[in-house]
N, C-alpha and C positions, 0 to 999 in steps of 0.2 A: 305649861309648855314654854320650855325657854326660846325666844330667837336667835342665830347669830346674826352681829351686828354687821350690816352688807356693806359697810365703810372702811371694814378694818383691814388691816393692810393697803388699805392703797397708799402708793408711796409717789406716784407721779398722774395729773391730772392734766388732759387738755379740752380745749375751749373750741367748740366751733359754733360758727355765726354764721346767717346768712346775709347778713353786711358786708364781709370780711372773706378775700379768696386768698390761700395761701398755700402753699405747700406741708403734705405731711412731715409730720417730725419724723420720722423714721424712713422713707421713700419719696420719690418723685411723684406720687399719688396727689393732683389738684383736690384741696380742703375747702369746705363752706361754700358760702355764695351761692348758686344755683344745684351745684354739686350738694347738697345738706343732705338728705336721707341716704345717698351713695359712702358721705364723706362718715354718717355717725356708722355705716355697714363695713365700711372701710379698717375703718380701730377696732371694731370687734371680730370681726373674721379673720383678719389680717395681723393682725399686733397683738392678739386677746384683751382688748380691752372691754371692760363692763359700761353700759351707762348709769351713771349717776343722777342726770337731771334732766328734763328736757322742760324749756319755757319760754315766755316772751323776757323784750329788754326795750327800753324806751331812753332813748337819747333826746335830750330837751337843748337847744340852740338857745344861748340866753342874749344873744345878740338880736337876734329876729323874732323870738318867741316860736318858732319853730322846733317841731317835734320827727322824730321818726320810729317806727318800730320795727322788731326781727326774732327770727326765734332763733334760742341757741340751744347750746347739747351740751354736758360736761359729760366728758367720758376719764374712766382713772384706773389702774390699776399699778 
């Protein structure tokens, strides 16, 4: 049983964080930050986009030694 490969065609990908509040690419729709499961519902209902990834992301402060983390989403189509 062959698969198809669930990456193919996509020709444009975005990024959302829960770091990170921003405007959709395509609408005045608030992205990320608090908005995150609204924002990854957002691109797929709205735009058709797929999700590609969901996971953590760890930013390391090398001046302080200080860390933070957040979870992000890649959606693509």
């Amino acid at each position: 049983m062959t698969q198809e490969n669930y990456y193919k065609g996509i020709k444009h990908v975005v990024h959302i964080s829960t770091d990170v509040t921003k405007g959709c690419e395509h609408c005045s729709f608030l992205i990320g930050g608090e908005n995150f499961s609204e924002s990854i519902n957002h691109y797929i209902e709205q735009h058709g986009y797929k999700l590609l990834h969901v996971g953590t992301e760890t930013i390391h402060n090398q001046t302080d030694g200080s860390s933070w983390h957040m979870t992000i989403a890649i959606l693509g189509k």
